[in-house]
C-alpha positions in Angstrom: -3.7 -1.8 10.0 -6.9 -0.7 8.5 -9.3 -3.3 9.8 -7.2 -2.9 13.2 -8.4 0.8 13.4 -12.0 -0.6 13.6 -11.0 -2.8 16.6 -8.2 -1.3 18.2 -8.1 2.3 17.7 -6.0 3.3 20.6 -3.3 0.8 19.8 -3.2 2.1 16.2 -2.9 6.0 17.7 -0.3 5.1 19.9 1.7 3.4 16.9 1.2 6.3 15.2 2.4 8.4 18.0 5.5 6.4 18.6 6.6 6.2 14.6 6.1 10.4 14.8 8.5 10.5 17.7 10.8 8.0 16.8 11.0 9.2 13.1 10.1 5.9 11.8 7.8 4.9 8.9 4.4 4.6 9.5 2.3 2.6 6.7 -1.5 2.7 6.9 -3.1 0.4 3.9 -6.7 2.5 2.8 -7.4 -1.6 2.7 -11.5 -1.2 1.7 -13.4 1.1 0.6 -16.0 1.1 3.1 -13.4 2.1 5.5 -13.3 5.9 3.8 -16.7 5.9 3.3 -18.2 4.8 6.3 -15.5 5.4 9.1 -13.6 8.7 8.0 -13.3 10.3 11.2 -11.5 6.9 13.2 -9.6 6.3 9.5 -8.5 10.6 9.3 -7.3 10.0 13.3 -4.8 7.4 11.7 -3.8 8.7 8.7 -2.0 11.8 9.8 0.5 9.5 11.1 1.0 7.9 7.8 4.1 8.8 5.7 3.3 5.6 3.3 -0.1 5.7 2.3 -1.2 2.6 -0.1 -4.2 2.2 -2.0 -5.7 0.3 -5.0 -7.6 2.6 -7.4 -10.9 2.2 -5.7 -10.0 2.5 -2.6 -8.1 5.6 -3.4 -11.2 6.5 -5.6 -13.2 6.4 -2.7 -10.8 8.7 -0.5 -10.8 11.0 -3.1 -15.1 11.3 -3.5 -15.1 11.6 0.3 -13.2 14.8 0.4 -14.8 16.0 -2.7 -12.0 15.8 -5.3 -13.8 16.3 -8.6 -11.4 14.1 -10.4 -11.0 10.5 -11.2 -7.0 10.6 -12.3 -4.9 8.8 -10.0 -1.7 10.8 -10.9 -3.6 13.7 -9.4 -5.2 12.1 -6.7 -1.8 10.5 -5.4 -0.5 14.2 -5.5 -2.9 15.4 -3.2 -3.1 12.3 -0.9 0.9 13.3 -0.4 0.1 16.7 0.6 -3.0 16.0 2.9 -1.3 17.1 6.3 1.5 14.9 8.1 2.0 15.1 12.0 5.2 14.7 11.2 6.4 17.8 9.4 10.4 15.9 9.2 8.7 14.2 6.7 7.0 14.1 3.4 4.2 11.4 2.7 4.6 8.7 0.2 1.5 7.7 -1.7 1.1 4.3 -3.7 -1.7 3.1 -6.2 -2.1 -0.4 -7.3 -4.5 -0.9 -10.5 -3.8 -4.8 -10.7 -2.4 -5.3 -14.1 -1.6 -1.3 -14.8 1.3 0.3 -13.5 1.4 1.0 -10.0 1.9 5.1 -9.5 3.8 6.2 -7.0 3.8 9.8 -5.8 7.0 10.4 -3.2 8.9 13.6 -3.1 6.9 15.5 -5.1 7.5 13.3 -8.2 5.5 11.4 -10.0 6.7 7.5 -10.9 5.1 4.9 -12.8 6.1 1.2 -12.5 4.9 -1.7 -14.6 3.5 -4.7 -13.6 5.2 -8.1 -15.1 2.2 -9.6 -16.5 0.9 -12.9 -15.6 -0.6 -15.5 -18.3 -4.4 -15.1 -18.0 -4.9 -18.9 -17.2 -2.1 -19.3 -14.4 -4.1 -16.6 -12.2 -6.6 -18.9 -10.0 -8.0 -15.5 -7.4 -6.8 -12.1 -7.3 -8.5 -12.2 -3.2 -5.4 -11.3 -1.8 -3.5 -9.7 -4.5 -3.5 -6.0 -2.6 -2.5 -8.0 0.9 0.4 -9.1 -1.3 1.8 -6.5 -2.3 1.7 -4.8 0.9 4.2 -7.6 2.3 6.2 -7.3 -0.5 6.5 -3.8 -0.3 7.1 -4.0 3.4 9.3 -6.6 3.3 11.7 -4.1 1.1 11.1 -1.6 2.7 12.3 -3.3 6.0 15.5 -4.2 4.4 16.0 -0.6 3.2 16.0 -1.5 -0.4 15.0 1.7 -2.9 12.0 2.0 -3.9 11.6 0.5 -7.2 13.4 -2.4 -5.3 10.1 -2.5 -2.9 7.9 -2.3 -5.8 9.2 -5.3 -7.2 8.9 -7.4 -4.1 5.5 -6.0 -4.2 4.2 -7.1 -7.4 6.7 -10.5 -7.5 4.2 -11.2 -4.3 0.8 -9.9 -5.8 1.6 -12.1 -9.2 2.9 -14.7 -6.3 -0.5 -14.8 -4.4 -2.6 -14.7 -7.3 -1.8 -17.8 -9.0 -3.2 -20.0 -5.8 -6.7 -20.4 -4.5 -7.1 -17.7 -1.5 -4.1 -17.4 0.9 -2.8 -21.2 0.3 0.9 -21.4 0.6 1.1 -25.2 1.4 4.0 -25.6 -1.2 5.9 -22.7 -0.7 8.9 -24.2 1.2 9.8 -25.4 -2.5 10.9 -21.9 -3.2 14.4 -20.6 -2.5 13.2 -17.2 -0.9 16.5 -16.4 -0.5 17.9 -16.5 -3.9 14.4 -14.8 -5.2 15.4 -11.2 -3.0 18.3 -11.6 -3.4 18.6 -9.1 -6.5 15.6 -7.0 -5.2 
């Protein structure tokens, strides 16, 4: 949605607009960094829509410098990400952290979690380009079939550590997966 902002800011305000009064979930990926430092006014017009904010940890950094947060812990910054204001006060926003191999932080109802990463071998991962794209499908993709949320950051990372093991966005052999048996248990 990010990168949409840039071209389509209208369309992204009125998605906003109808998730806030249809009291559905609106996600907004921080998706660069240049985006917070270079277009905070258009990216602030979007974000007080958001209820699921999702960042890696410089992106998230990079929010954080812009409003002048003199601190580099992502435990705190998450916390005050949540409780930036939300237009829609039924609500309470979740805010997510990748840091690739770390544990992905997670700050939703004012409470802290923390959630590994399954590691990948060192030699089977071919580009990480990709890896945050990943996870945001993943993610969705739970999230769309209501599963909890340790459920959507599984299918999160299973597609980060998915997309990481191929050169760029290639998925010419995926039909050799059984997709349905792999969520089946997330």
């Amino acid at each position: 949605m990010v990168f949409f902002i840039l071209s389509s800011l209208p369309t992204c305000l009125a998605a906003g607009k109808h998730a806030n009064e249809k009291n559905k979930i609106f996600m907004l990926n921080i998706s660069a960094n240049f985006i917070v430092e270079s277009f905070w006014d258009i990216f602030y017009s979007v974000f007080q829509y958001a209820d699921h904010v999702c960042g890696n940890e410089h992106e998230t950094l990079a929010f954080a410098k812009r409003l002048g947060w003199d601190t580099e812990d992502y435990n705190v910054i998450a916390e005050k990400i949540a409780n930036l204001p939300l237009l829609n006060t039924n609500k309470k926003r979740t805010v997510i952290i990748t840091q690739g191999s770390q544990n992905t932080i997670v700050y939703q109802n004012e409470k802290l979690h923390s959630f590994p990463v399954t590691p990948i071998d060192k030699e089977l991962i071919v580009d990480t380009n990709g890896a945050g794209d990943g996870f945001i499908g993943g993610f969705i993709a739970g999230t769309s079939m209501g599963k909890p949320l340790a459920k959507c950051i599984d299918a999160g990372h299973y597609c980060a550590g998915f997309i990481i093991q191929r050169t760029g966005c290639d998925l010419n052999d995926v039909s050799r997966y059984n997709w349905e048996e792999i969520v089946k248990d997330m």
